[in-house]
KEMAR-929988 format. One record per residue (C-alpha): residue number from 1; x, y, z. Coordinates in steps of 0.2 Angstrom, whole numbers, plus 5000, padded with zeros to 4 digits. Layout:
{num NUM, c1 X, c2 Y, c3 Z} .
...
END
This chain:
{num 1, c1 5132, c2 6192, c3 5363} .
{num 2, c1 5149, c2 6194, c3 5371} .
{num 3, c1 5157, c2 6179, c3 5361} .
{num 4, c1 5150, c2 6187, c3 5344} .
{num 5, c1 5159, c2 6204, c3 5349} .
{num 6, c1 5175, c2 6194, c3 5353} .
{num 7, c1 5175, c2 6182, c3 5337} .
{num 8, c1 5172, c2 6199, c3 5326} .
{num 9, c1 5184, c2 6209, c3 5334} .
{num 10, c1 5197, c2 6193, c3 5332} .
{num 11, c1 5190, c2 6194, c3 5313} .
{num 12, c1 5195, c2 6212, c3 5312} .
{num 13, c1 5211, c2 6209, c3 5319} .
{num 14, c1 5217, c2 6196, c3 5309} .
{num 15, c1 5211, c2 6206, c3 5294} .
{num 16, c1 5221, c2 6222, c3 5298} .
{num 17, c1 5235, c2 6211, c3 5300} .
{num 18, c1 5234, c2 6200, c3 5286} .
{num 19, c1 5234, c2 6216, c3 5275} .
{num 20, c1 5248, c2 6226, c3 5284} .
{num 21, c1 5257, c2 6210, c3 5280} .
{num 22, c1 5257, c2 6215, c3 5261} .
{num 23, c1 5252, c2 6200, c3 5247} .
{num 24, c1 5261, c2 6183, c3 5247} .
{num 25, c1 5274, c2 6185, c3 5234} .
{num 26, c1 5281, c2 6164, c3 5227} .
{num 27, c1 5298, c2 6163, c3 5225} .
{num 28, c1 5306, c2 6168, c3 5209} .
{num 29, c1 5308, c2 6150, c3 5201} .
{num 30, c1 5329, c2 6155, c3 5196} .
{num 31, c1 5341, c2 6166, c3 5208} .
{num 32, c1 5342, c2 6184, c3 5202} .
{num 33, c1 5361, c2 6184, c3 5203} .
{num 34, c1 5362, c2 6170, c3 5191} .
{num 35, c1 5351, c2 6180, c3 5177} .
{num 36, c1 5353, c2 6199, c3 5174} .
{num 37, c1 5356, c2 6213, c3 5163} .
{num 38, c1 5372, c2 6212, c3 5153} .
{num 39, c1 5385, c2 6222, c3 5155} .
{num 40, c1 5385, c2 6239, c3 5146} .
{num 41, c1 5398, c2 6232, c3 5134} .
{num 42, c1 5387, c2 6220, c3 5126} .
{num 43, c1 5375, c2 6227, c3 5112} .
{num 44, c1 5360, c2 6219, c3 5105} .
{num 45, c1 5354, c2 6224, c3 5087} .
{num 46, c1 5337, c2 6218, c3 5080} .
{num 47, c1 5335, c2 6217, c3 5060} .
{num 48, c1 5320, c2 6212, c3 5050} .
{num 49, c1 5322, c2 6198, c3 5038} .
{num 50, c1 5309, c2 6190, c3 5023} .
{num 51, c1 5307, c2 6175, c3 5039} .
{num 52, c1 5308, c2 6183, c3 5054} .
{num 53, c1 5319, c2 6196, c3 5065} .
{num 54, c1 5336, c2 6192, c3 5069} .
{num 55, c1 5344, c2 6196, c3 5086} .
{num 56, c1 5363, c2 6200, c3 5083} .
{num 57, c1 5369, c2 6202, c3 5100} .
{num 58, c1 5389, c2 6208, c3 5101} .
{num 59, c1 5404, c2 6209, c3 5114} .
{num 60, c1 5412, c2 6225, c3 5114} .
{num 61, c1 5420, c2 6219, c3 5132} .
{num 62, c1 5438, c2 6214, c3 5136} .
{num 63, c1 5432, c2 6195, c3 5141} .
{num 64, c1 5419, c2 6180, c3 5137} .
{num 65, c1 5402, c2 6183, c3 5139} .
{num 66, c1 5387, c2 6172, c3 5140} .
{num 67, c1 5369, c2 6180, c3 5134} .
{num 68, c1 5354, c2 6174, c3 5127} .
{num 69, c1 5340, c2 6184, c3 5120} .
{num 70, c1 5324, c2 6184, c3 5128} .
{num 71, c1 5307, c2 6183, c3 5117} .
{num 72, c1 5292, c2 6191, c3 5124} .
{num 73, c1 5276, c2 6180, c3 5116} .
{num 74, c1 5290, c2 6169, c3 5109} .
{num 75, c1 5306, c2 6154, c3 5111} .
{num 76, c1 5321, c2 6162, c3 5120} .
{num 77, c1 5337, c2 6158, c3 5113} .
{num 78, c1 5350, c2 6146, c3 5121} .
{num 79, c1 5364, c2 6154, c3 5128} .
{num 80, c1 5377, c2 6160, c3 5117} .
{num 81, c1 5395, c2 6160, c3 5124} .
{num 82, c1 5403, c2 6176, c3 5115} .
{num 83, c1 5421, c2 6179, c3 5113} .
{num 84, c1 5428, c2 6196, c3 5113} .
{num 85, c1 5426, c2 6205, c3 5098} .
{num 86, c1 5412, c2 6194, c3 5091} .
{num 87, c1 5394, c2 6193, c3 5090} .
{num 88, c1 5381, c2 6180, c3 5090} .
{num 89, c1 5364, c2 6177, c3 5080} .
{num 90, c1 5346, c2 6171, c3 5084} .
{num 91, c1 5332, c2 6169, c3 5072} .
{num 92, c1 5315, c2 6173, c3 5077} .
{num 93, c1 5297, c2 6173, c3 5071} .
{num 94, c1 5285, c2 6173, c3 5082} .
{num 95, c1 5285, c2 6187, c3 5096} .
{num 96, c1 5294, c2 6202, c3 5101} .
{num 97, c1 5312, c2 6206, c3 5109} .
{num 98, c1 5313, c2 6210, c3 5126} .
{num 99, c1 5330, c2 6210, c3 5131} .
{num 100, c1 5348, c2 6202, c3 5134} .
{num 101, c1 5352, c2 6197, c3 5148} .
{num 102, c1 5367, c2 6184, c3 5155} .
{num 103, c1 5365, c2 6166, c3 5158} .
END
């Protein structure tokens, strides 16, 4: 009866612990410095067309920016590189906009 008391109270243990210890979380598969939001200079407007939405994203900043528009139930764009004072368009059909963010 001793070694069943034992073996659960080692069950309970590892239990508490196990929970304390939070859920496993997997890696995210790219580094977050490497994808963010873009800068508040860059501005992303989304117009309904006959074939789809477009996504005119435009640099307002002093500098080059690299964005891409992300597609939620759809194919995100490539990455745009996006002088200053100049914009950048992608086509959709399928899905919704999520957001802009740097590449």
């Amino acid at each position: 009866m001793a070694s069943r008391k034992v073996l659960f109270t080692s069950l309970v243990a590892a239990a508490a612990l196990a929970c304390a210890a939070g859920p496993a979380v997997a890696a995210p598969a790219q580094d977050a410095s490497v994808m963010g939001d873009v800068p508040w200079c860059v501005s992303t407007d989304i117009y309904n067309e006959a074939s789809g939405q477009v996504a005119w994203v435009w640099n307002a900043c002093g500098n080059t920016q690299r964005a891409r528009v992300v597609i939620g139930w759809g194919p995100d764009s490539d990455c745009f590189t996006i002088p200053p004072g100049s914009g950048a368009a992608y086509h959709f059909t399928f899905g919704n906009y999520g957001k802009t963010e740097t590449c």
